[in-house]
C-alpha positions in Angstrom: 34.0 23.0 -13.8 35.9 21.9 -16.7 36.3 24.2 -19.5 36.0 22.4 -23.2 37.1 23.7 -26.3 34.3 22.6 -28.8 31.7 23.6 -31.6 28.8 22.5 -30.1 27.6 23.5 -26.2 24.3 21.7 -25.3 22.4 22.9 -21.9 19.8 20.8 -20.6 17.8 21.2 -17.2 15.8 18.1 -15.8 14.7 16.3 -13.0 17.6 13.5 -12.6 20.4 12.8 -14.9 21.7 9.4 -14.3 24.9 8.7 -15.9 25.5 4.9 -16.8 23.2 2.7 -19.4 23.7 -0.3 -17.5 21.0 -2.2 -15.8 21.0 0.1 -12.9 20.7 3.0 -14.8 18.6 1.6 -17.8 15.7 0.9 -15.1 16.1 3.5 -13.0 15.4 5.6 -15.6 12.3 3.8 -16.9 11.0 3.3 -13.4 11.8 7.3 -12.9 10.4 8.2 -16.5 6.9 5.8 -15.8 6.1 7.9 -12.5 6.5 11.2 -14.2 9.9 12.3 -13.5 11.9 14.1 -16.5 15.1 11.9 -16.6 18.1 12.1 -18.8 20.5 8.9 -18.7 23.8 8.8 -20.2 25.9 6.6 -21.5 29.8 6.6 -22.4 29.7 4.1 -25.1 27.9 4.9 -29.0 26.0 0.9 -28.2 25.3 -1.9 -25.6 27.4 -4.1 -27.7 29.9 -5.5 -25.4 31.2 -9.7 -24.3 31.4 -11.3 -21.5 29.3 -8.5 -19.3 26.7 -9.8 -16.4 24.1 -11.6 -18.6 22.1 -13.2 -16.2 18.6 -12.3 -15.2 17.4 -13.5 -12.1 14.2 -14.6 -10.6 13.8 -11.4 -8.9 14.8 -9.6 -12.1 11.7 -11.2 -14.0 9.5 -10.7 -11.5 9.8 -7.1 -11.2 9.9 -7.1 -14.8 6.7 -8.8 -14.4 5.4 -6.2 -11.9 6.1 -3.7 -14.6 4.0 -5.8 -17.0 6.8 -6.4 -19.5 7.9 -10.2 -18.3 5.8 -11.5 -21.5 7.3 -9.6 -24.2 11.1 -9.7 -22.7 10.9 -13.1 -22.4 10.2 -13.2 -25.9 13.6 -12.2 -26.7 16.3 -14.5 -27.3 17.3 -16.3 -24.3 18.6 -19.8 -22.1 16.6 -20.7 -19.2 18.1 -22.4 -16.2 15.9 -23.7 -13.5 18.9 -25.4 -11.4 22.9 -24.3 -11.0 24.8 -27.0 -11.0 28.7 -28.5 -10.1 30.9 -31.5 -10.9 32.7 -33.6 -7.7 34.7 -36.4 -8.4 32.4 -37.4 -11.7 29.3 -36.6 -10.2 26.8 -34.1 -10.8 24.6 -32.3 -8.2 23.0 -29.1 -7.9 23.8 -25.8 -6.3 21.0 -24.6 -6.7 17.2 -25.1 -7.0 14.9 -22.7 -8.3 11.9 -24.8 -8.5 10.2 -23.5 -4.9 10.6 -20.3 -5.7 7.5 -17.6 -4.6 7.8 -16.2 -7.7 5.9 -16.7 -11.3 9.1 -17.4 -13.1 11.3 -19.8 -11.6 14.6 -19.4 -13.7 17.3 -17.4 -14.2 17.3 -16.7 -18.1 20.6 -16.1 -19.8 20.4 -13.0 -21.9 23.1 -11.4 -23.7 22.8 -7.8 -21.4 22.7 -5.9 -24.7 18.9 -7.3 -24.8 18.5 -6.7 -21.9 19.3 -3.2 -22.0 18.4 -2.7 -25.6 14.6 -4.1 -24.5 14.7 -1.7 -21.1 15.4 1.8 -23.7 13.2 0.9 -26.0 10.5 0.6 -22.9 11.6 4.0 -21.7 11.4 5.8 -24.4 7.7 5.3 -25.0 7.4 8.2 -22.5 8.3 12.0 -23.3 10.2 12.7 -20.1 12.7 10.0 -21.0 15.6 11.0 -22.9 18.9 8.5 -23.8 22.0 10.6 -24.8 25.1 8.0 -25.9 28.5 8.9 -26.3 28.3 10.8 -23.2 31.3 11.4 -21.2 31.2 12.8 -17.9 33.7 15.0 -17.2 32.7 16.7 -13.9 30.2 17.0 -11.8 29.0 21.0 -10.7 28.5 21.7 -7.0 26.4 24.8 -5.8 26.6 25.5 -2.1 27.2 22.6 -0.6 25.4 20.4 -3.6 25.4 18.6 -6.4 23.4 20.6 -9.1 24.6 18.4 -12.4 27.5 17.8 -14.4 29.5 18.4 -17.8 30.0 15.7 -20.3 31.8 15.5 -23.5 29.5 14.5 -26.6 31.7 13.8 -30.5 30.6 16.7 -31.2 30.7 19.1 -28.5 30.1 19.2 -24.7 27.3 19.2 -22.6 26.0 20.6 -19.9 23.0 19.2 -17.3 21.2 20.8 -14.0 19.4 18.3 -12.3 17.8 18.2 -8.5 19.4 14.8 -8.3 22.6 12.8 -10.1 22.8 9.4 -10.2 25.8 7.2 -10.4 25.0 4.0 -12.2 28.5 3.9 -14.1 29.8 0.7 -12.6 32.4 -0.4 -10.7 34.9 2.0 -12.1 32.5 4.7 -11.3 33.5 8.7 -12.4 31.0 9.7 -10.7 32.0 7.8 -7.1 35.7 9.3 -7.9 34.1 12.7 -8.4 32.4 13.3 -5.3 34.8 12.1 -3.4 33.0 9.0 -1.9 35.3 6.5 -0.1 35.7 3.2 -0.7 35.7 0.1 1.4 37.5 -2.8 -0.4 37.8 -6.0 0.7 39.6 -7.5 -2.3 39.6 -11.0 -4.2 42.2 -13.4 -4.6 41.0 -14.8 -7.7 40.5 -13.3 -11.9 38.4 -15.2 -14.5 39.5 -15.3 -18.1 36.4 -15.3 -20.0 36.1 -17.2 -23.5 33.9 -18.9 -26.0 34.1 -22.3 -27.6 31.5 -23.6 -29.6 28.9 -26.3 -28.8 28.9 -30.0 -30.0 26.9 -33.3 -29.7 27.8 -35.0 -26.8 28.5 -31.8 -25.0 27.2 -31.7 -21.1 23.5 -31.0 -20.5 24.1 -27.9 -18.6 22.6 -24.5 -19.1 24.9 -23.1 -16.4 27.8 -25.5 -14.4 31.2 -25.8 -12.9 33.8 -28.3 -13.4 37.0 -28.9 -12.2 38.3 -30.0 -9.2 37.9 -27.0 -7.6 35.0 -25.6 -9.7 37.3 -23.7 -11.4 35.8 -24.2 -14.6 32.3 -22.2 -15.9 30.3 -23.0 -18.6 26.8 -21.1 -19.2 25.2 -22.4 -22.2 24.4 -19.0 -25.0 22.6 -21.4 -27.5 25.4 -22.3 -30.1 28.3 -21.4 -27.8 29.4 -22.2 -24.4 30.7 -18.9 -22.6 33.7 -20.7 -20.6 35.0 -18.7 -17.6 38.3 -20.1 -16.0 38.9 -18.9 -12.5 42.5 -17.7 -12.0 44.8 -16.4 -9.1 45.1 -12.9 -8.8 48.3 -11.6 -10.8 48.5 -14.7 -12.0 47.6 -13.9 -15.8 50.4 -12.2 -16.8 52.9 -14.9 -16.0 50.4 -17.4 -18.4 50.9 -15.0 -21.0 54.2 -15.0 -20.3 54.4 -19.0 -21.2 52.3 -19.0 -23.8 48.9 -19.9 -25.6 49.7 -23.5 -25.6 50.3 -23.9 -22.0 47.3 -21.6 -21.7 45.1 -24.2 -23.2 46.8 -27.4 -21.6 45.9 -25.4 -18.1 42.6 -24.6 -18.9 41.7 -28.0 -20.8 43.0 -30.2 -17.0 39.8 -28.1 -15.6 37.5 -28.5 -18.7 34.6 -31.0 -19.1 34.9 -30.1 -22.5 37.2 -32.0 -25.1 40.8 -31.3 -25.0 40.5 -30.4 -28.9 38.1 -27.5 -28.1 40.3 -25.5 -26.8 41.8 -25.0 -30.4 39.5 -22.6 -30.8 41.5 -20.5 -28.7 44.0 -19.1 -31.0 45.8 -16.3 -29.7 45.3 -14.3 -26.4 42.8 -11.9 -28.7 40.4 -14.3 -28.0 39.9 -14.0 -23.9 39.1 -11.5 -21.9 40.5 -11.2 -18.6 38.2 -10.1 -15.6 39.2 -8.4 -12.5 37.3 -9.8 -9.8 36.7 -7.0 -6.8 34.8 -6.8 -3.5 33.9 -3.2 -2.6 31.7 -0.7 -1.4 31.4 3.0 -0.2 31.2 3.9 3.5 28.1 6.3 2.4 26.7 6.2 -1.3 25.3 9.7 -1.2 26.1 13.1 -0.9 23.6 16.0 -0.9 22.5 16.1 -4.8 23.9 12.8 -5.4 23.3 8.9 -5.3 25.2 5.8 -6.3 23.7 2.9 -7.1 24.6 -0.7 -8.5 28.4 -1.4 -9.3 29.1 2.3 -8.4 28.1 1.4 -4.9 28.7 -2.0 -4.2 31.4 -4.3 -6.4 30.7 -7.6 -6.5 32.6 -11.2 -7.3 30.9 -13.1 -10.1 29.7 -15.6 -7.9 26.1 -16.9 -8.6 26.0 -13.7 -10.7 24.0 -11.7 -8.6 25.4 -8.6 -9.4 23.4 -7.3 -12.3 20.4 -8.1 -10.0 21.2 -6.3 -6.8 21.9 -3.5 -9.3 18.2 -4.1 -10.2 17.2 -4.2 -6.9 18.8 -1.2 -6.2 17.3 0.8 -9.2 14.0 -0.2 -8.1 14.3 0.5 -4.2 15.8 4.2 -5.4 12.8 4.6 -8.2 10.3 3.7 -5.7 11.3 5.9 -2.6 12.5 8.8 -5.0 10.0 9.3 -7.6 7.4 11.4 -5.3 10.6 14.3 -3.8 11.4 14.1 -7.2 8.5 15.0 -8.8 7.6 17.6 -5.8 10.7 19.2 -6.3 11.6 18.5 -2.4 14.6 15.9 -2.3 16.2 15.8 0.5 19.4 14.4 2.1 16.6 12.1 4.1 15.7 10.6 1.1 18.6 9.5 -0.3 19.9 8.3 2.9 16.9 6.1 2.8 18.0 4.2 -0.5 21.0 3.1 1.0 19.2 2.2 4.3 17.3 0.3 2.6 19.9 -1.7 0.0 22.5 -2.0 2.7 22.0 -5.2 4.5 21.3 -6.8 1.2 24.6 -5.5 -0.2 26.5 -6.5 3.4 25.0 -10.0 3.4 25.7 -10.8 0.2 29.6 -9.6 0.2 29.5 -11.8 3.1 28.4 -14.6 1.4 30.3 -14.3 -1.3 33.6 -13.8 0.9 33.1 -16.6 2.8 32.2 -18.6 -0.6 35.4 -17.8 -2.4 37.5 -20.5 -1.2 37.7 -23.4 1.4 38.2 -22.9 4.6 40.9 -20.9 5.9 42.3 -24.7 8.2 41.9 -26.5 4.7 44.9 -24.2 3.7 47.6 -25.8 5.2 46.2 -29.1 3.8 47.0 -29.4 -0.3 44.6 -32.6 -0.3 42.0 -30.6 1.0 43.2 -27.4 -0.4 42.7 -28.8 -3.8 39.0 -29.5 -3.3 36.2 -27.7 -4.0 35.2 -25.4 -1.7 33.7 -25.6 1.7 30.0 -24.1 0.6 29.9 -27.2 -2.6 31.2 -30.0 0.1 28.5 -28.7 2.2 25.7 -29.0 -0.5 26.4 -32.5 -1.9 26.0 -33.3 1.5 23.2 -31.9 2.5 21.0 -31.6 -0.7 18.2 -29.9 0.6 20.4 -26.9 1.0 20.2 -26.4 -2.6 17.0 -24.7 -2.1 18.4 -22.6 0.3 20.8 -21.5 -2.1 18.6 -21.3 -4.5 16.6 -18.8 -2.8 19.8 -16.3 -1.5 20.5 -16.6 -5.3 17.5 -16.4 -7.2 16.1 -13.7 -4.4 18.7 -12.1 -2.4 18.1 -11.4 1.3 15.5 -8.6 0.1 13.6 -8.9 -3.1 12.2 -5.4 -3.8 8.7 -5.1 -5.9 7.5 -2.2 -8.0 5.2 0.0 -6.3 2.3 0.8 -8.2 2.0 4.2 -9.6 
């Protein structure tokens, strides 16, 4: 255990002490706190307020917030609904993705900025007295007793703090502390592409598009945020330094031969302040438990930002883990069965949609040898505006995932 110098020393004991605010932790901790469990989440920064983060919720998102009986008033929050993805080839628009036959009551993804989201989810949770929220919480260790994990020290501004819990859970993200920690390996399969994230404003005349790709590779992301367009522009690995390297005009000549948008608007881009680079990453751990301990979401399972499913098999996973773990948590009889159950029970959606997304990432592998083809877009969007009705399909692995998971009732 770390030892920390300090004028304040805090000791709290509870039930689980999940440590990330994020989606995955933000509703496993009202899912946990609903059922009766004392939980205590933590989070590293003093707000939610951050760009460019996973701000889609999906149709399996909105129906277990439905389930939980909230759908109504979160959908009263500010927010862009998309029934349909779509993509440009060779002028033409076609769809992705199809909502519309969805079994579910709200057939959409909404576009939400995930501070909402996550503001909406605290505000939820802490309508019960066994849910406590501590920000500006650091984790600097986590304690082991005999074999297992028993809790963890944290930093607070104005001290440090100390928590026993029967269970921690990782929910901190794709840099994890908690996956680092405990020692949990790492499988990485890796991703030859970065998108630089920006935002240039909306104008008349603008595409019709609540979320699209453009470019002759689809190379080019635009998701509608009401009075801006949030513009992602997907890059070679390593490849970002040597832009900078050239310059913010040739920056914006690049990115504008990709753009639907008009040249001018890329103006608005006036110095490398205003982008924000993300590092796309495939991973996930060989086993995301140890005795005392669970990782969930991000921690557990990075994701490309293709179709934008990760936020939502986060979700998924924060309500698979709140429904098997509520009852050993509130009996005080965890066990290393029940945590091994979680991840039984999220892996093959986690492995199928890595899969997918590997195999979506690029055309295919012969196609590389051939620059007419190579400069295409990818095998998966050739296949679609061929076949059509495969835009259901994809709708459905999208919207869905290969397991939706539904809130058991209390």
């Amino acid at each position: 255990m770390t030892t920390i110098n300090s004028e304040f020393s805090e000791q709290i004991e509870t039930t689980c002490a999940i440590v990330g605010g994020g989606p995955a932790g933000m509703m496993l901790g009202l899912m946990l706190a609903r059922s009766g469990v004392d939980v205590v989440v933590l989070e590293k920064h003093e707000d939610f307020l951050r760009d460019f983060r996973g701000d889609t919720i999906h149709p399996s998102t909105l129906e277990v917030m439905r389930e939980l009986g909230l759908d109504e008033d979160f959908l009263q929050l500010p927010h862009t609904k998309a029934p349909k993805l779509s993509a440009e080839i060779a002028g033409k628009q076609i769809t992705i993705a199809d909502f519309s036959k969805l079994p579910v009551h709200h057939k959409f993804i909404a576009f939400m900025p995930q501070w909402e989201f996550l503001d909406f989810l605290s505000r939820e949770a802490a309508r019960y007295p066994n849910f406590r929220l501590i920000m500006q919480a650091r984790v600097e260790e986590i304690v082991e007793e005999q074999g297992r994990v028993a809790g963890l020290t944290a930093t607070v501004p104005n001290g440090s703090l100390s928590i026993r819990s029967l269970l921690v859970v990782g929910a901190d993200g794709r840099n994890s502390v908690v996956r680092a920690k405990a020692g949990l390996e790492v499988e990485n399969f890796g991703s030859p592409s970065e998108v630089v994230w920006m935002k240039l404003s909306k104008q008349p005349g603008d595409p019709n598009e609540t979320m699209g790709h453009a470019g002759p590779r689809q190379g080019f992301v635009l998701i509608d945020r009401g009075d801006y367009w949030q513009c992602g522009f997907v890059i070679r690995r390593g490849t970002f330094a040597e832009m900078k390297v050239r310059g913010i005009e040739a920056f914006r000549e690049t990115v504008i031969a990709a753009s639907p948008l008009p040249a001018e608007r890329m103006r608005e881009i006036i110095d490398w302040d205003d982008v924000s680079l993300l590092q796309v990453r495939i991973d996930r751990l060989k086993r995301w438990w140890r005795p005392g301990l669970l990782c969930i979401g991000d921690a557990a399972h990075a994701m490309s930002p293709i179709g934008g499913v990760g936020v939502n098999l986060a979700i998924q996973d924060a309500v698979a883990a709140g429904n098997l773990l509520a009852e050993p948590l509130k009996s005080g009889g965890l066990a290393d069965s029940d945590l091994a159950a979680v991840e039984a029970r999220r892996s093959f959606p986690t492995r199928a949609t890595q899969k997918l997304q590997l195999m979506m990432r690029s055309s295919r592998r012969t196609d590389q040898g051939n620059e007419k083809k190579r400069k295409g877009p990818p095998a998966f969007i050739r296949g679609i505006a061929r076949f059509p009705l495969l835009s259901h399909l994809a709708g459905r692995l999208i919207g869905l995932g290969f397991r939706m998971e539904h809130v058991r009732r209390r």
